[in-house]
Residue, then its C-alpha position, 0 to 999 in steps of 0.5 A: x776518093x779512095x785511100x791506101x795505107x800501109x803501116x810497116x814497122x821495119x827492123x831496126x837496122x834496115x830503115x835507111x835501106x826502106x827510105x832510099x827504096x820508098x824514094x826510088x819508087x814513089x816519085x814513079x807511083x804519083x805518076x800513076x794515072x789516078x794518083x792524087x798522092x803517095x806519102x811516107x810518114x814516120x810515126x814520132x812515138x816508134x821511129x821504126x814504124x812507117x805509114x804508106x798513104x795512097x790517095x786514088x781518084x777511083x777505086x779502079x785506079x787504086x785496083x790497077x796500082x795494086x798490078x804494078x811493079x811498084x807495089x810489088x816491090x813494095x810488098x817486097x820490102x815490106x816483107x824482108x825490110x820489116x817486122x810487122x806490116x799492115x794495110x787498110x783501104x778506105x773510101x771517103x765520102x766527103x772531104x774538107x776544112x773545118x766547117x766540115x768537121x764541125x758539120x760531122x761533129x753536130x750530125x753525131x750529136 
């Protein structure tokens, strides 16, 4: 799996202009072919700073999206609607519950 986030801090008076254009589009992005999820999350310490979460089945299906309209408009918000913005890319190498965490933990030690 293959993850992309986006941190946005957007400019005061333009969140209710971010959040009705993260609505419009991002019923259209988990349609994607590949798409496993796309949320929007507040962060509860600084209300103006927003995290974009992609979740792709394959690399090549999150570097097809990154081609879309969607992202586009995206990256277009980010810039006009936002002060900062930031973005990471991942790949996961293992998912799951508890046990795993407990299994990562032990291996560390």
């Amino acid at each position: 799996m293959h993850i992309c986030q986006l941190k946005i801090e957007i400019k005061p008076y333009k969140a209710d202009e971010f959040l009705k254009s993260m609505r419009s589009f991002s019923h259209r992005i988990r349609k994607e072919r590949g798409c496993l999820g796309y949320n929007v999350y507040r962060d509860h310490e600084n209300e103006d700073t927003y995290s974009l979460v992609g979740e792709w089945k394959t690399r090549q299906a999150m570097d097809k999206h990154f081609k879309t309209r969607e992202f586009e408009v995206l990256i277009g918000a980010a810039r006009v609607l936002g002060k900062t913005f930031s973005m990471n890319i991942a790949e996961v190498s293992k998912t799951g519950g508890f046990e795993l965490a407990r299994e990562q933990s032990a291996a560390a030690d």
